[in-house]
mmCIF file of the C-alpha atoms, coordinates in Angstrom:
data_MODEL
# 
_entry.id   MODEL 
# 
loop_
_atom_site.group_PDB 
_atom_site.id 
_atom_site.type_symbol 
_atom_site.label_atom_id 
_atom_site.label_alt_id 
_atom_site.label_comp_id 
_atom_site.label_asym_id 
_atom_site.label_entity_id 
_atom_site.label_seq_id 
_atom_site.pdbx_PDB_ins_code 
_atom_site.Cartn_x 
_atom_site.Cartn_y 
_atom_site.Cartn_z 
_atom_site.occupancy 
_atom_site.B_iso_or_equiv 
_atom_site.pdbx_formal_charge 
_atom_site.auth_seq_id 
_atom_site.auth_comp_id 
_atom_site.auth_asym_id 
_atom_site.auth_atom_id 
_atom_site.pdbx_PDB_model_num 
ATOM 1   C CA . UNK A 1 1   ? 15.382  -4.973  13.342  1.00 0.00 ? 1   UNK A CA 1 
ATOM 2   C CA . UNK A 1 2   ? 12.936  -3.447  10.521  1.00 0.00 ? 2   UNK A CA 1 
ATOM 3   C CA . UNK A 1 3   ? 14.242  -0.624  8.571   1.00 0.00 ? 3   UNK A CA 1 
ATOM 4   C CA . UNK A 1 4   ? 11.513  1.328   6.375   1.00 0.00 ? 4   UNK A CA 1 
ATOM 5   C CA . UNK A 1 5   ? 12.567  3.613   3.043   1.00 0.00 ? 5   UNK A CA 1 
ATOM 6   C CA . UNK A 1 6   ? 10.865  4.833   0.459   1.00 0.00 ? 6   UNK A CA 1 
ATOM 7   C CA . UNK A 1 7   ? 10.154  2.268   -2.540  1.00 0.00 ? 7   UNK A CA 1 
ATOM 8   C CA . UNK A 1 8   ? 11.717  3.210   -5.941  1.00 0.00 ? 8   UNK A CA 1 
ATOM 9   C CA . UNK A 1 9   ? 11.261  1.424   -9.124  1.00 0.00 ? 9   UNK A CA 1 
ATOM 10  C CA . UNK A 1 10  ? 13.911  -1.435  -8.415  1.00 0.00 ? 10  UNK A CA 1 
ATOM 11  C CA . UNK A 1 11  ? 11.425  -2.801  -5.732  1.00 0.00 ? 11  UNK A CA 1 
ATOM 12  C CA . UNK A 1 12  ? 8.686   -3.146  -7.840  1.00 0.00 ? 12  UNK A CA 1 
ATOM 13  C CA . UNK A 1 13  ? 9.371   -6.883  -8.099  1.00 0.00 ? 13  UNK A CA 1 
ATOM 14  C CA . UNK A 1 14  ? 9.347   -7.076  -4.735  1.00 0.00 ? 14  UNK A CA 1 
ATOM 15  C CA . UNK A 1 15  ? 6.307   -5.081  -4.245  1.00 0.00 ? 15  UNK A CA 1 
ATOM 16  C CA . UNK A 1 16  ? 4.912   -7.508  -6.534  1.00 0.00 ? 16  UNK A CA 1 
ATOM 17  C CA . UNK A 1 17  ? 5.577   -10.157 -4.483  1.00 0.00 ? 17  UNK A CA 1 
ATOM 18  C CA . UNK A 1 18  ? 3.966   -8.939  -1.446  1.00 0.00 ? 18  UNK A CA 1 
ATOM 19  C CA . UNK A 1 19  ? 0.912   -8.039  -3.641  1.00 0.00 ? 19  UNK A CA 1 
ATOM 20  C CA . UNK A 1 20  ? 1.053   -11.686 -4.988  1.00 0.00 ? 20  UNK A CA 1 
ATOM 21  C CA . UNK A 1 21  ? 1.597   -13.212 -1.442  1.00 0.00 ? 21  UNK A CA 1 
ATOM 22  C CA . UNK A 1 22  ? -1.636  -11.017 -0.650  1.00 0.00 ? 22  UNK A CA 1 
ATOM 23  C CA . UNK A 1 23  ? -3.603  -12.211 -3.828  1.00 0.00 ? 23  UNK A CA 1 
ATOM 24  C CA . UNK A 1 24  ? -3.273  -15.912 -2.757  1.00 0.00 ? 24  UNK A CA 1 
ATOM 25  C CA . UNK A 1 25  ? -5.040  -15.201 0.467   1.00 0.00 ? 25  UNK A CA 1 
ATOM 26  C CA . UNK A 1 26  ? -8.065  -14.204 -1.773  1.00 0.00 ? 26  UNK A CA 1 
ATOM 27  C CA . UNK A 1 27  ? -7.753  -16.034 -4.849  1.00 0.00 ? 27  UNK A CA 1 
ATOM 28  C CA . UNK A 1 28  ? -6.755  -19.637 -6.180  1.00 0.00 ? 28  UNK A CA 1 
ATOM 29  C CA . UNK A 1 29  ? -4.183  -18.268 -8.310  1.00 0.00 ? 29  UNK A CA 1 
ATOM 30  C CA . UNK A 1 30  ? -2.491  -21.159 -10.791 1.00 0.00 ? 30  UNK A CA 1 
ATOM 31  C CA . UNK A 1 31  ? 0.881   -21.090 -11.682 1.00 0.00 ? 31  UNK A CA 1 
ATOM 32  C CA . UNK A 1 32  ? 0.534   -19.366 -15.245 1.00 0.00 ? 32  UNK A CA 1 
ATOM 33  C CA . UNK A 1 33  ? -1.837  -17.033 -13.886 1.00 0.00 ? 33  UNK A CA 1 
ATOM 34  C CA . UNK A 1 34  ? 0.659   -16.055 -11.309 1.00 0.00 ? 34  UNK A CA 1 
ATOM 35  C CA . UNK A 1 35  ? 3.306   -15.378 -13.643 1.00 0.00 ? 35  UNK A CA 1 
ATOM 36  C CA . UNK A 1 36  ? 0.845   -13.232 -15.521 1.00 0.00 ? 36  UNK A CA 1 
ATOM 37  C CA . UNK A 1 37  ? -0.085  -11.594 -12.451 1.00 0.00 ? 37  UNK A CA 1 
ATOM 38  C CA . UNK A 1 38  ? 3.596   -11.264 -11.472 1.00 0.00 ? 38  UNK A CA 1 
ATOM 39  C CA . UNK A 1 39  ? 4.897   -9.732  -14.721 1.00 0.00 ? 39  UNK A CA 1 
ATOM 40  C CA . UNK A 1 40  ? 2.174   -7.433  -15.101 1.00 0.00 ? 40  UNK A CA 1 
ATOM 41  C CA . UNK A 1 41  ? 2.613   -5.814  -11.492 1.00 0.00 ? 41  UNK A CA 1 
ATOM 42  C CA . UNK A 1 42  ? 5.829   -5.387  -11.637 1.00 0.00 ? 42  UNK A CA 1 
ATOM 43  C CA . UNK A 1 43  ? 5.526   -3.565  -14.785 1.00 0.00 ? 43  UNK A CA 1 
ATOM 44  C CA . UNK A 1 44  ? 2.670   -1.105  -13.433 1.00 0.00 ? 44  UNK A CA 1 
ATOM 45  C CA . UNK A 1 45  ? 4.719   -0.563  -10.070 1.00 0.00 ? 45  UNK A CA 1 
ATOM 46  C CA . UNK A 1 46  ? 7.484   0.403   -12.212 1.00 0.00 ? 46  UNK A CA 1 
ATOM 47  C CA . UNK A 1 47  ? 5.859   2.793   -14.156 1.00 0.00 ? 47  UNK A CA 1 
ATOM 48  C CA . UNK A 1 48  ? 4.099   4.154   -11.086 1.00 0.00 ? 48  UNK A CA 1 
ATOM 49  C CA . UNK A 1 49  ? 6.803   4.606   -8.903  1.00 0.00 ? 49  UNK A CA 1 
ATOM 50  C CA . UNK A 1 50  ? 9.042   6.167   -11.910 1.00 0.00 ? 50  UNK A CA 1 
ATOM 51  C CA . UNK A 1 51  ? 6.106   8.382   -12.590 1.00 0.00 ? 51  UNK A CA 1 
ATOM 52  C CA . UNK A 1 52  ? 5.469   9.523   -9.315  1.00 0.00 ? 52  UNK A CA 1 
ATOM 53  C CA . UNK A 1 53  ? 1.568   8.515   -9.215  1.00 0.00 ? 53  UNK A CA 1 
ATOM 54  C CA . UNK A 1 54  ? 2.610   5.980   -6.462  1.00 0.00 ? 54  UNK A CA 1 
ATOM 55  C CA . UNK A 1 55  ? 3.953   6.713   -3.878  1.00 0.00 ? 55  UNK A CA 1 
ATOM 56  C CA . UNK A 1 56  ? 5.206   3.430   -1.997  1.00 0.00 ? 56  UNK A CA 1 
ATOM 57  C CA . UNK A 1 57  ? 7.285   2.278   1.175   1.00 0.00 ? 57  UNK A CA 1 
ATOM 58  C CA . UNK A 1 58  ? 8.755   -0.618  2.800   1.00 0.00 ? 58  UNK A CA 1 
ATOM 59  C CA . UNK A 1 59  ? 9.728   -2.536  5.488   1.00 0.00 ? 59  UNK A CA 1 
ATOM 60  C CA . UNK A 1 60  ? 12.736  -4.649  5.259   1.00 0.00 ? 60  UNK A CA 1 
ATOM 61  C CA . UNK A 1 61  ? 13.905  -7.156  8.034   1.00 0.00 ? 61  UNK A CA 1 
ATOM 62  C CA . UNK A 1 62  ? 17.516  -8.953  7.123   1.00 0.00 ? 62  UNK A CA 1 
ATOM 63  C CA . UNK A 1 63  ? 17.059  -7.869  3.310   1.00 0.00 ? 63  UNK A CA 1 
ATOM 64  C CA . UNK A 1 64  ? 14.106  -9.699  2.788   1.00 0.00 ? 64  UNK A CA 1 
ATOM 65  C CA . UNK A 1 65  ? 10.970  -6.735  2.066   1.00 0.00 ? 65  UNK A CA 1 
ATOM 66  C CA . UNK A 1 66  ? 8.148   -7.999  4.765   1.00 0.00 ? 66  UNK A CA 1 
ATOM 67  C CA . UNK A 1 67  ? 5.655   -5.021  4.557   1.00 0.00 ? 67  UNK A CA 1 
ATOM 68  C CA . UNK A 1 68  ? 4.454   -2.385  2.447   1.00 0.00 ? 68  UNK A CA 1 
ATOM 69  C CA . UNK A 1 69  ? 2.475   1.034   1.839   1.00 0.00 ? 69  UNK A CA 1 
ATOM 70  C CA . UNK A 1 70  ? 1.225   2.810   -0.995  1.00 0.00 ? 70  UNK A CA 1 
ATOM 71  C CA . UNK A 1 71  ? -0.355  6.182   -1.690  1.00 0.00 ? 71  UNK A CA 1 
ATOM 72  C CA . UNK A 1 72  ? -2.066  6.636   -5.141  1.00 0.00 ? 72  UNK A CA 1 
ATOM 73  C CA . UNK A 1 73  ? -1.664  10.634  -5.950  1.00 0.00 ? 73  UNK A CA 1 
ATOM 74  C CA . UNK A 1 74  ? -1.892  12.793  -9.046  1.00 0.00 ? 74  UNK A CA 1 
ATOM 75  C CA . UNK A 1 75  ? -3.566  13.595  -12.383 1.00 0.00 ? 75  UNK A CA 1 
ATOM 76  C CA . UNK A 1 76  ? -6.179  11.260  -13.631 1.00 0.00 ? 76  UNK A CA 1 
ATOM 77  C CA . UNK A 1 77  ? -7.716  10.839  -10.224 1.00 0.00 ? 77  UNK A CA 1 
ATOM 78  C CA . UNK A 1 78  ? -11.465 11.352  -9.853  1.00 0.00 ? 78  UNK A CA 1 
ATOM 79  C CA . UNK A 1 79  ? -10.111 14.018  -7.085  1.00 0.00 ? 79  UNK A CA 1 
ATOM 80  C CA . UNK A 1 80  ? -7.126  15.516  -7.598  1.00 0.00 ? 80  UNK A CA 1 
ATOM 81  C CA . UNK A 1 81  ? -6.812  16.895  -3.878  1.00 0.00 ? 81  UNK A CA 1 
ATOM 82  C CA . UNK A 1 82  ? -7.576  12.375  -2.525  1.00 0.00 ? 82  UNK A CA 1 
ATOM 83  C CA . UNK A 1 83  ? -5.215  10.199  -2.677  1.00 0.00 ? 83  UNK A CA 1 
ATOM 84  C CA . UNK A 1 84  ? -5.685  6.181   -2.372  1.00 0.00 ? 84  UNK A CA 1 
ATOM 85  C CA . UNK A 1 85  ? -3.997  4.292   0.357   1.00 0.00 ? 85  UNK A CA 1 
ATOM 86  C CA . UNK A 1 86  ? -3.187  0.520   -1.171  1.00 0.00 ? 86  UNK A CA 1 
ATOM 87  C CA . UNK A 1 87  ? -0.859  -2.331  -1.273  1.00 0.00 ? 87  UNK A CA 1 
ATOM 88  C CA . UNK A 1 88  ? -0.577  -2.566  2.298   1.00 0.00 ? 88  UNK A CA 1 
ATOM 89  C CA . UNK A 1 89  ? 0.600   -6.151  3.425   1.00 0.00 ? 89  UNK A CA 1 
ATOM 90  C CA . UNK A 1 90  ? 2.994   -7.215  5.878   1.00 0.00 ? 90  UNK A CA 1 
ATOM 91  C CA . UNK A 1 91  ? 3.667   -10.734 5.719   1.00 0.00 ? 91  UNK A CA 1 
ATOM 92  C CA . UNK A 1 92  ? 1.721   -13.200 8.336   1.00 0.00 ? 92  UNK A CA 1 
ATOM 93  C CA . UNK A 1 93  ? 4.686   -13.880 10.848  1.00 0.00 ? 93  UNK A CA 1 
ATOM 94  C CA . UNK A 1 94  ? 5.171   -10.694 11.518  1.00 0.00 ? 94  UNK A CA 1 
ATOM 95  C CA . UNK A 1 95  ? 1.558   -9.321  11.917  1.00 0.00 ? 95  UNK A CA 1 
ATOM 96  C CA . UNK A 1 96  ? 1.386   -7.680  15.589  1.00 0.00 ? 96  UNK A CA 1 
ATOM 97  C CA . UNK A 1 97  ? 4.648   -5.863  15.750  1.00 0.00 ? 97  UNK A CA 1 
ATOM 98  C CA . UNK A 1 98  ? 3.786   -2.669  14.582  1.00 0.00 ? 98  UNK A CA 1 
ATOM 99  C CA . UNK A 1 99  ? 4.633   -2.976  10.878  1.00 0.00 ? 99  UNK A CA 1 
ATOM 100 C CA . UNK A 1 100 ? 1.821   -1.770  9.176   1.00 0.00 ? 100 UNK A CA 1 
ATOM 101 C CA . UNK A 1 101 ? 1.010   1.030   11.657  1.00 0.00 ? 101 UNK A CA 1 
ATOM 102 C CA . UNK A 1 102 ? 4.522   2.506   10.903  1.00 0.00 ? 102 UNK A CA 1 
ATOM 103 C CA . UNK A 1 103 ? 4.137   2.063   7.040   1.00 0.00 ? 103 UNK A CA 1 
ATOM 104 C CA . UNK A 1 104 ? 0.505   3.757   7.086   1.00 0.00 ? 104 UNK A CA 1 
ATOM 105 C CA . UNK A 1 105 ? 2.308   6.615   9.370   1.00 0.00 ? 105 UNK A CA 1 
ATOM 106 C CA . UNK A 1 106 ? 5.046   7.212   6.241   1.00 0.00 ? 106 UNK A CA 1 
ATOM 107 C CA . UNK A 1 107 ? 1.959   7.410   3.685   1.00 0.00 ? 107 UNK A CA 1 
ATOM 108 C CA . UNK A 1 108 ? 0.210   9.548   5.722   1.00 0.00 ? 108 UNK A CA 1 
ATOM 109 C CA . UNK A 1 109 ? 2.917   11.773  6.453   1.00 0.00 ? 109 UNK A CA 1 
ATOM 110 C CA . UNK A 1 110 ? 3.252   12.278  2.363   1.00 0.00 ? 110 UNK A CA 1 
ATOM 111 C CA . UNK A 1 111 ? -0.615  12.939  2.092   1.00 0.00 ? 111 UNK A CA 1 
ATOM 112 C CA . UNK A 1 112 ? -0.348  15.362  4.815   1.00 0.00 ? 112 UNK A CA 1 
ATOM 113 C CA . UNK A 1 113 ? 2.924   16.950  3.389   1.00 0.00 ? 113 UNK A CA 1 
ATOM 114 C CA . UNK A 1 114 ? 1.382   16.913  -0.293  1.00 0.00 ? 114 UNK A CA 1 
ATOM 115 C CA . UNK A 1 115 ? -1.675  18.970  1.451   1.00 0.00 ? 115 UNK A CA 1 
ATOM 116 C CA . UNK A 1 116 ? -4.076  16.512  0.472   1.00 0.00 ? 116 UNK A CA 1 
ATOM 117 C CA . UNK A 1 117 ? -7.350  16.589  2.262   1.00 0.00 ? 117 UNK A CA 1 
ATOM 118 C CA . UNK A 1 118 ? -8.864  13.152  1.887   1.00 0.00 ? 118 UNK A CA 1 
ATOM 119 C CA . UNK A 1 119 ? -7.631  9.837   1.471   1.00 0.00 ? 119 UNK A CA 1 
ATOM 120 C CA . UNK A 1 120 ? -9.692  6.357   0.534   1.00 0.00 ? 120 UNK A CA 1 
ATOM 121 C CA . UNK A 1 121 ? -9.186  2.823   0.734   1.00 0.00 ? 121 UNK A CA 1 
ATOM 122 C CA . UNK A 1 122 ? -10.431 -0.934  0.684   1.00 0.00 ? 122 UNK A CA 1 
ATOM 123 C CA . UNK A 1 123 ? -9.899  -2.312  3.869   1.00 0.00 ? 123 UNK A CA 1 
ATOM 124 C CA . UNK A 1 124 ? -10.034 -6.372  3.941   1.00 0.00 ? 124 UNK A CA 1 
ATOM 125 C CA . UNK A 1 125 ? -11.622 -7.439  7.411   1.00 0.00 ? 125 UNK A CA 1 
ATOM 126 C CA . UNK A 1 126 ? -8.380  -8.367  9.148   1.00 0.00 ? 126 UNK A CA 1 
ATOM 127 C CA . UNK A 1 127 ? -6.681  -4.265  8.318   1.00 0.00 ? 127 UNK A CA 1 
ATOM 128 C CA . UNK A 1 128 ? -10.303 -2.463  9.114   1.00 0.00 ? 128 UNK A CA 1 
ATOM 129 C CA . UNK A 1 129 ? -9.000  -2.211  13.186  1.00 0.00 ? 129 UNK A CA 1 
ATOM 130 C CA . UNK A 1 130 ? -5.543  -0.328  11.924  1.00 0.00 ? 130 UNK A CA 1 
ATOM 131 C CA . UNK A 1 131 ? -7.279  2.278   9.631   1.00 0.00 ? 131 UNK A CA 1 
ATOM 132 C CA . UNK A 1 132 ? -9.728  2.904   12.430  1.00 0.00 ? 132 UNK A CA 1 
ATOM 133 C CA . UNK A 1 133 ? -6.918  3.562   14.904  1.00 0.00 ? 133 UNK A CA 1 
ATOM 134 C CA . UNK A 1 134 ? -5.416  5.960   12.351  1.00 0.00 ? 134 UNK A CA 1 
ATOM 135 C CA . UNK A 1 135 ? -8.723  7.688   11.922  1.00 0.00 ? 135 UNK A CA 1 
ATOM 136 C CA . UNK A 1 136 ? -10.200 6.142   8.673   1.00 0.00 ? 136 UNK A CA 1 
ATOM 137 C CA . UNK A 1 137 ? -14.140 5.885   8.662   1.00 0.00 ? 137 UNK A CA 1 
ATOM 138 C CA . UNK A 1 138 ? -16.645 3.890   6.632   1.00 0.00 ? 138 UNK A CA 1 
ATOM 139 C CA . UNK A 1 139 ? -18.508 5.327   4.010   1.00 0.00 ? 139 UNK A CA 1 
ATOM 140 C CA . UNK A 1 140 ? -20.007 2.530   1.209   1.00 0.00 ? 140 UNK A CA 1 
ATOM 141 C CA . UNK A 1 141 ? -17.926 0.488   0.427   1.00 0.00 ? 141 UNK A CA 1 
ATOM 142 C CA . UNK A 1 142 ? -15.196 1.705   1.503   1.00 0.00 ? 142 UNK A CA 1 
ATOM 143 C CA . UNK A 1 143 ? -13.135 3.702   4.283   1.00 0.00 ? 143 UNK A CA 1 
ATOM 144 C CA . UNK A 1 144 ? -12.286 7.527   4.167   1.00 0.00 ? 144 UNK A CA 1 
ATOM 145 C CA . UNK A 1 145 ? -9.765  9.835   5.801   1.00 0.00 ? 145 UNK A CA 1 
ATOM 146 C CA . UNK A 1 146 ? -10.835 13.596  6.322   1.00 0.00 ? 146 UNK A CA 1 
ATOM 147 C CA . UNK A 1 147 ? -7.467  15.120  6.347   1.00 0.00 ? 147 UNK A CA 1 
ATOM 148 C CA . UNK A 1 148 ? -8.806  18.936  6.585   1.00 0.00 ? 148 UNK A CA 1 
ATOM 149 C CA . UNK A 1 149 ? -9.932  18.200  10.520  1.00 0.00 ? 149 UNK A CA 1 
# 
């Protein structure tokens, strides 16, 4: 059974992780670069949750985190009424069960509740079918969420 909460600043490690898991996929990471990469994220999702500019959630099967969600909000953003959905990764043997549609639902449900009326992100190829379900469309590079409508 998957229970999802809200992310605080004691699961920035293991938002970290999830991020790192996702970074391998990408990137030939080595080991010291990975424990650069490691220490510095869980640093900045730290920070960010404490500060409230991130605003994160997770799935957790048997105590182990498996998915995530993230919504970038607040001062300093090009658009202070967007947000940013990132982070979102649920591990590989668990793709298909509805994860990451239920973690997107919780950070949309905060953009909504915040009253913001537009939300970006960078899909990767295999995520790009989910944000289109949940009405994300392209524009450039990336995709875009018209909250107003």
């Amino acid at each position: 059974m998957i229970e999802y909460r809200r992310a605080g600043p004691a699961d920035a490690a293991a938002l970290a992780g999830l991020r790192l898991e996702f970074m391998r996929l990408i990137k030939d990471l080595g080991p010291e670069e990975e424990l650069a990469w490691r220490a510095e994220l869980v640093g900045l999702f730290s920070s960010e949750l404490s500060s409230g500019s991130l605003r994160a959630w997770v799935a957790v099967e048997g105590g182990r985190v498996v998915g995530a969600s993230g919504l970038a909000v607040g001062p300093g953003r090009a658009d202070p009424g967007s947000g940013e959905i990132l982070n979102m990764y649920t591990v590989p043997e668990l793709r298909g069960r509805g994860i990451g549609t239920a973690l997107l639902g919780l950070a949309l449900g905060e953009a909504r509740a915040l009253g913001l009326g537009r939300l970006r992100l960078q899909p990767t190829d295999s995520g790009r079918p989910l944000y289109e379900r949940a009405g994300f469309r392209d524009e450039g590079r990336g995709m875009v969420l018209d909250l107003t409508r």
